[in-house]
C-alpha positions as CSV (number, residue, x, y, z in Angstrom):
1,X,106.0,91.0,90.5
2,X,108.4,94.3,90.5
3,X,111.9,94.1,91.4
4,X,113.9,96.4,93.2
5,X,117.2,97.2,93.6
6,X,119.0,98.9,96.5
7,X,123.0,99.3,96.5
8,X,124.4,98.1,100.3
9,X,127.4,99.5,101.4
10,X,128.8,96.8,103.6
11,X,128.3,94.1,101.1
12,X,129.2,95.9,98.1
13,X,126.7,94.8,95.8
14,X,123.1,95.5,94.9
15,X,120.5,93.4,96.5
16,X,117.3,92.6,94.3
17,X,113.9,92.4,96.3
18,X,111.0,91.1,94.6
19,X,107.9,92.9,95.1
20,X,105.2,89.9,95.6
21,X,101.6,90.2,94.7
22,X,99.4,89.7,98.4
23,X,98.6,86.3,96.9
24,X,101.9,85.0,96.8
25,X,102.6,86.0,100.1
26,X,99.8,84.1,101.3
27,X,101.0,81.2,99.9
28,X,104.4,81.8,100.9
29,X,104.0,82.1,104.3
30,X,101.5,79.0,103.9
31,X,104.5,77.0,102.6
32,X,107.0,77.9,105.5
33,X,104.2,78.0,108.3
34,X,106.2,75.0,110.2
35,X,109.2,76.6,110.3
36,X,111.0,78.4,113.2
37,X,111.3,82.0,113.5
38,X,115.0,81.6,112.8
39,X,114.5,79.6,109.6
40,X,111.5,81.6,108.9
41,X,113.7,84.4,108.1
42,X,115.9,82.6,106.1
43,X,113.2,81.3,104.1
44,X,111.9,84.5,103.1
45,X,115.1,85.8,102.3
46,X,115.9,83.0,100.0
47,X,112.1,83.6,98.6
48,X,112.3,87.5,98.4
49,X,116.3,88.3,97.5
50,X,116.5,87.4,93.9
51,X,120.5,87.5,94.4
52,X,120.7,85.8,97.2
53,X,122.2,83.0,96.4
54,X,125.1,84.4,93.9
55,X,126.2,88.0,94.9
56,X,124.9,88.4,98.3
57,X,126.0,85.1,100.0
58,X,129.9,85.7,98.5
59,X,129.7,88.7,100.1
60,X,128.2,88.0,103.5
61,X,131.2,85.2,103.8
62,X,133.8,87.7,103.6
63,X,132.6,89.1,106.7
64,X,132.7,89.2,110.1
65,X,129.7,87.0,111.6
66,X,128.3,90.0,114.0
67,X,128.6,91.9,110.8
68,X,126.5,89.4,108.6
69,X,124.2,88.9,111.2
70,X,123.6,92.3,111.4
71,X,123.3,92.5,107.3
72,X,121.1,89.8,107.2
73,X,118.9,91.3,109.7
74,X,119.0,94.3,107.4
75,X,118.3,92.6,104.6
76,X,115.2,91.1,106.2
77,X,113.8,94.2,107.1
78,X,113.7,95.3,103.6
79,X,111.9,92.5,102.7
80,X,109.3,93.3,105.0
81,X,109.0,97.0,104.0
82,X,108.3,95.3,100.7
83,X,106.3,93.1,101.6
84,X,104.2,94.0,104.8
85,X,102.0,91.2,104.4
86,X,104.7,88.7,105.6
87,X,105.5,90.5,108.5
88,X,101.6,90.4,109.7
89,X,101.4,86.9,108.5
90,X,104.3,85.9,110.4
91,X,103.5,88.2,113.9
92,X,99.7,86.3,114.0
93,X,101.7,82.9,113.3
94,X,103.9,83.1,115.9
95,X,101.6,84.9,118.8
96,X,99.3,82.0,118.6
97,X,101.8,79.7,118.8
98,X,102.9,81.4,121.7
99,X,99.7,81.6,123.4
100,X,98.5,78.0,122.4
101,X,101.9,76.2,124.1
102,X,101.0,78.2,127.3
């Protein structure tokens, strides 16, 4: 696992992506398979950001919620670039789900 760290403007602090190896993506998106898409993304975020929970979150608080919303959105995207895996993972979860309730 490598760590990366990219400096974000609007939060004012340096947010540290892990770099996970293909089989710990597997298993992560195993893990949070029955989840919703919503929580999904929270769940990788808190699985992916190493800060997340100490620098990141104080800083997302002192904003506006359109503006954290937007970071967090952000912030997701990173992890995906990342970490493509979990963004195919998650696109063939979700399509068959969609396709199955129909």
């Amino acid at each position: 696992m490598k760590v990366y760290q990219i400096y974000v403007p609007e939060l004012a602090t340096y947010i540290k992506y892990k770099v996970l190896n293909p089989e710990d993506i597997e298993s992560l998106v195993e893990e949070l398979d029955v989840k919703s898409p919503k929580d999904f993304k929270l769940a990788v975020l808190e699985h992916v950001i190493y800060n997340v929970k100490s620098d990141v979150t104080d800083a997302l608080r002192q904003m506006s919620r359109d503006s954290a919303e937007r970071c967090i959105d952000a912030m997701y995207n990173g992890c995906v670039m990342l970490n493509p895996r979990i963004r195919y993972r998650s696109l063939d979860r979700f399509s068959l789900c969609q396709t199955s309730a129909v």
